[in-house]
KEKE-3310 file (N, C-alpha, C; in steps of 0.2 Angstrom, whole numbers, plus 5000, padded with zeros to 4 digits):
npx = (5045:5051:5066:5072:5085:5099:5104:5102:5088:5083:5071:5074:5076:5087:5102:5110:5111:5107:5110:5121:5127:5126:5127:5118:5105:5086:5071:5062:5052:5043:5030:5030:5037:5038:5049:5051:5054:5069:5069:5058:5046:5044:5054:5064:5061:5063:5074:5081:5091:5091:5082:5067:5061:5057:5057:5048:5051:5063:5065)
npy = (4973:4959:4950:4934:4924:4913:4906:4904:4904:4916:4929:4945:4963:4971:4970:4962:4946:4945:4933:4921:4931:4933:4938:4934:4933:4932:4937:4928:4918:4907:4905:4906:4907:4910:4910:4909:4903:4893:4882:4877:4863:4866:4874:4864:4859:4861:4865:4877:4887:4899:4914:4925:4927:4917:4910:4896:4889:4892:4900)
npz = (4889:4895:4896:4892:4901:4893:4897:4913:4914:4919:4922:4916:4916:4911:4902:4908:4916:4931:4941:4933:4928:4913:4896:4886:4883:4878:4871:4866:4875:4887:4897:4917:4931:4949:4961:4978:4988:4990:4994:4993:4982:4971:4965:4969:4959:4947:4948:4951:4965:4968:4977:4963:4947:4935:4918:4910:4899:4888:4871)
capx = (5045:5057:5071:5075:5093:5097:5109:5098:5081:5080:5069:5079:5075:5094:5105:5114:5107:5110:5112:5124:5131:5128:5124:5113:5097:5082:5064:5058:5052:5037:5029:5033:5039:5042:5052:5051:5059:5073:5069:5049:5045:5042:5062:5069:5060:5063:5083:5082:5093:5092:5076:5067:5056:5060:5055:5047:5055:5068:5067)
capy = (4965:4954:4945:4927:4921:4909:4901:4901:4908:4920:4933:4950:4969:4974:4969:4957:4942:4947:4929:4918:4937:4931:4943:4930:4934:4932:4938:4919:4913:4906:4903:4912:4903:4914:4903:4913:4898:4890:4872:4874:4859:4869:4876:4859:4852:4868:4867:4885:4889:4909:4919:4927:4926:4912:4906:4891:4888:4898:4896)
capz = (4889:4901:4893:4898:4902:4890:4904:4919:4912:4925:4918:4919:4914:4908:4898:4909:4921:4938:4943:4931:4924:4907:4892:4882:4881:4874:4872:4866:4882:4888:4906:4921:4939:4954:4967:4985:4994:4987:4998:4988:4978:4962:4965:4968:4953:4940:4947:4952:4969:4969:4972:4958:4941:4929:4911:4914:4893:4883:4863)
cpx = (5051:5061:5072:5082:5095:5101:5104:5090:5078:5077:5074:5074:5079:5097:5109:5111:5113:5114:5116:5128:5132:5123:5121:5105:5094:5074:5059:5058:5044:5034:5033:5032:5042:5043:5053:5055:5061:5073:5060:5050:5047:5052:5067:5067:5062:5072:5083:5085:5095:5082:5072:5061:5059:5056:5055:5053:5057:5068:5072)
cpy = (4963:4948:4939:4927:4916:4901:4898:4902:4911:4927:4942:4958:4973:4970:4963:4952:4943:4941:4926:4926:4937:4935:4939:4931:4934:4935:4934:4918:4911:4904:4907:4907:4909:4909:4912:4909:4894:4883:4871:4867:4860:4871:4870:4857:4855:4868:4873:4885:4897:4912:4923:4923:4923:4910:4901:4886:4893:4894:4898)
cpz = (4892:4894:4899:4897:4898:4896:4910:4918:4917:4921:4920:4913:4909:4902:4899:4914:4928:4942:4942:4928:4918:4903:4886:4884:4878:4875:4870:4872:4884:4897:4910:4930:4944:4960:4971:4988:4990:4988:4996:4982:4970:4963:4965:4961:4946:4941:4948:4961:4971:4970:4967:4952:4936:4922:4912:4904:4889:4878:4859)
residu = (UNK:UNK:UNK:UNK:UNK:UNK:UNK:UNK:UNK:UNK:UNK:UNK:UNK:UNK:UNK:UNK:UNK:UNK:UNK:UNK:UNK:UNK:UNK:UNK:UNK:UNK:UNK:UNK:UNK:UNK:UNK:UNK:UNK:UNK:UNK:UNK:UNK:UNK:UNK:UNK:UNK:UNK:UNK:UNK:UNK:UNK:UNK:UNK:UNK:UNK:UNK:UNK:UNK:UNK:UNK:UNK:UNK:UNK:UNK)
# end
């Protein structure tokens, strides 16, 4: 199972969020957003500026 970032909620595999570098993690999280294009509507409106898989909510 995928940890969320509690910082960016980027879903991660490791230990450390590849995007903010932050060792806060969590495996509460719920929903799932993949932004392909960073200028997609869904990305501007979620605040997401990186490609990748995100936790739509971290608990």
């Amino acid at each position: 199972m995928e940890n969320a970032c509690r910082i960016c909620k980027r879903l991660v595999e490791g230990s450390e969020c590849p995007v903010c570098k932050s060792k806060d993690l969590t495996k509460n999280w719920k929903g799932v957003v993949i932004i392909y294009d960073v200028n997609s509507e869904i990305a501007k409106k979620t605040g997401h500026d990186t490609p990748g898989k995100y936790a739509l909510q971290v608990i």
